[in-house]
C-alpha positions as CSV (number, residue, x, y, z in Angstrom):
1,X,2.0,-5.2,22.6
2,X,4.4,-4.6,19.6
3,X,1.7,-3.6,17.5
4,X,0.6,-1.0,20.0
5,X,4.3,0.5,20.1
6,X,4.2,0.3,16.6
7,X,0.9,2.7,15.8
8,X,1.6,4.6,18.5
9,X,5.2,6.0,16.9
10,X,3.5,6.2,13.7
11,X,0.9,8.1,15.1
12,X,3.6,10.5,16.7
13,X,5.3,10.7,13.4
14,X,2.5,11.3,11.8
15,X,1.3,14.5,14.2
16,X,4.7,16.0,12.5
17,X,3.5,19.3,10.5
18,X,6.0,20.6,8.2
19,X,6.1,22.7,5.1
20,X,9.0,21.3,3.8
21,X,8.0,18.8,0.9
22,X,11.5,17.0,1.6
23,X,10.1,16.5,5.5
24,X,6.7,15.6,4.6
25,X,8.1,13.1,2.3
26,X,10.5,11.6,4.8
27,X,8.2,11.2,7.5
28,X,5.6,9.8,5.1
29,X,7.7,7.5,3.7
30,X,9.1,5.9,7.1
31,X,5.1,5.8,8.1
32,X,4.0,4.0,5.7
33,X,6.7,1.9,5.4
34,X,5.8,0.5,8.9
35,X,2.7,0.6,8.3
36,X,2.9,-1.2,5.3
37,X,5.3,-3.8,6.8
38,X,3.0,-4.6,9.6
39,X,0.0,-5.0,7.8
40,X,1.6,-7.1,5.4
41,X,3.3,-9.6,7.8
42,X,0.4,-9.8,9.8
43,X,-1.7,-11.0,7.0
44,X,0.7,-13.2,5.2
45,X,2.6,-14.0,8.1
46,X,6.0,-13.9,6.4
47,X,9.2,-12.0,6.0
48,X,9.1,-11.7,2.1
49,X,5.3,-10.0,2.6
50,X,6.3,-8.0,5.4
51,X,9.4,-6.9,3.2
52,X,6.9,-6.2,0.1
53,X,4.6,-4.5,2.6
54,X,7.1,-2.2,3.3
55,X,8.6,-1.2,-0.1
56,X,5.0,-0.4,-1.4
57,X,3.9,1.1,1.7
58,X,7.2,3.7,2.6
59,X,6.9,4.4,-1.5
60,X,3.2,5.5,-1.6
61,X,3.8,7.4,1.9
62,X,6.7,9.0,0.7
63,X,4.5,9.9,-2.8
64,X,1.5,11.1,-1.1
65,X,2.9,12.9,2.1
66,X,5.5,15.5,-0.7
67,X,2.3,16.1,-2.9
68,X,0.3,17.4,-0.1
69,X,2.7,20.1,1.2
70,X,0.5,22.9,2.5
71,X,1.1,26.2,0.3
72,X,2.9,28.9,3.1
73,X,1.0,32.0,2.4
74,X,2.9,35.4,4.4
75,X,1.2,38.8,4.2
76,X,3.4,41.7,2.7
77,X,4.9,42.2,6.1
78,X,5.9,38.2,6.0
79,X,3.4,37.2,8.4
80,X,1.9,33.6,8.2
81,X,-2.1,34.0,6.6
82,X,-4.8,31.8,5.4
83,X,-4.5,30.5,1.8
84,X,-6.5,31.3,-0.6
């Protein structure tokens, strides 16, 4: 039942859309630190794992959810359009 709680407030996090690289980061980060953390212990089925889990797992989140910021493209008038 925990593990269902657990993926379903990442999932909820993860449904976040920002532009803000600082945002993306943050939200990646705390995602795949969870993520991370509970794959980890569940496999190992200890504390240090779990830890590890969670260091590599909020770092690679936090990595890969900044470096795919979406470009915000505005119009002349400052109207959101499609990127090139």
């Amino acid at each position: 039942m925990k593990i269902v709680l657990a993926l379903a407030l990442a999932a909820s996090l993860a449904a976040c859309n920002s532009y803000s690289t600082r945002d993306r980061a943050l939200v990646g980060g705390a995602v795949g630190a969870g993520s991370g953390a509970l794959i980890a212990g569940a496999a190992a089925g200890t504390g240090g794992a779990a830890l590890a889990g969670g260091i590599i797992g909020g770092a690679a989140g936090a990595i890969l959810g900044g470096a795919t910021t979406p470009k915000a493209c505005r119009d002349a008038y400052g109207r959101a359009v499609r990127c090139p």
